[in-house]
C-alpha positions as CSV (number, residue, x, y, z in Angstrom):
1,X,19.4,14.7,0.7
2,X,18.5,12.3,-2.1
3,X,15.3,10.5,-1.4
4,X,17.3,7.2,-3.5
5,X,20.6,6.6,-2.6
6,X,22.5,6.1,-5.7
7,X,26.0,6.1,-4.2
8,X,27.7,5.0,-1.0
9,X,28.7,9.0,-0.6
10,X,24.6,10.1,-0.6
11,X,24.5,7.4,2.2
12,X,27.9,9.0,4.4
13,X,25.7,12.4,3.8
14,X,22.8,10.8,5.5
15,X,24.9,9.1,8.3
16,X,26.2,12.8,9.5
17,X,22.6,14.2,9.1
18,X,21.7,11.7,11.2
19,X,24.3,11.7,13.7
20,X,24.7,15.9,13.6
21,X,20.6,15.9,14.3
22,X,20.6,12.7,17.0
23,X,23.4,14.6,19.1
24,X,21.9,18.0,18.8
25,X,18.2,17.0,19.4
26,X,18.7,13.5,20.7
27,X,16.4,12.3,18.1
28,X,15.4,12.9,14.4
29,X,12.5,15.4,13.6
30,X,9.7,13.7,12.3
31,X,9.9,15.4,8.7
32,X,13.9,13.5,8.6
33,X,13.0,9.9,9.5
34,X,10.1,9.9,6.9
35,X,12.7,11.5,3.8
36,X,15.4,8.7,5.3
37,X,12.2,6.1,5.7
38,X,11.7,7.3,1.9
39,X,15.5,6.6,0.9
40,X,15.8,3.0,2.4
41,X,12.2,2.3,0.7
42,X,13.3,3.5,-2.7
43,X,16.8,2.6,-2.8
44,X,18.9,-0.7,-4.3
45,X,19.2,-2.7,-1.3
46,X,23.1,-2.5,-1.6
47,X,22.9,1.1,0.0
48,X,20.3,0.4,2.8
49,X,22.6,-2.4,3.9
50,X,25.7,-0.1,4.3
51,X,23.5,2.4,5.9
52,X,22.1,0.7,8.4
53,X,26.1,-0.7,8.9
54,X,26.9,2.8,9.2
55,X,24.5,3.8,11.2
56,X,25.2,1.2,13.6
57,X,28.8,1.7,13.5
58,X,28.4,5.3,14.5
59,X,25.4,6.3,16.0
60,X,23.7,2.9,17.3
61,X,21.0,4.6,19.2
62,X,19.3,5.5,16.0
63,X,18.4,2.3,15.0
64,X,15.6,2.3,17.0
65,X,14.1,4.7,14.6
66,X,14.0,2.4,12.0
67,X,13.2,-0.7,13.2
68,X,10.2,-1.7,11.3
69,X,13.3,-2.5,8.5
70,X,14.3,-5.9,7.4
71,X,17.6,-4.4,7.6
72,X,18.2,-3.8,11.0
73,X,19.3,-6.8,13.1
């Protein structure tokens, strides 16, 4: 996984890591939320928009996780 996003598909890639790993473990490890923390500091604002969409469009209960983001509503 990219630590900057530099296309909408490294985002998608994220979104199924993050959805494959919240219904697995019903959370993300540790060592996962700080390289996504990583991508949504680093990357063009563009992409952290559509991931947060993303994420919220398909796995909701991980926004909680980042929360501390401008980008989450």
């Amino acid at each position: 996984m990219p630590y900057r996003w530099t296309s909408r598909r490294d985002v998608d890639e994220t979104v199924v890591v993050v959805m494959n790993s919240v219904e697995e473990e019903g959370t993300l490890p540790e060592w996962l939320r700080r390289t996504i923390q990583g991508s949504i500091d680093t990357s063009d604002p563009q992409y952290v928009r559509y991931f947060y969409d993303e994420v919220k469009r398909h796995v909701p209960t991980a926004l909680k996780l980042f929360e501390e983001s401008p980008y989450v509503p």
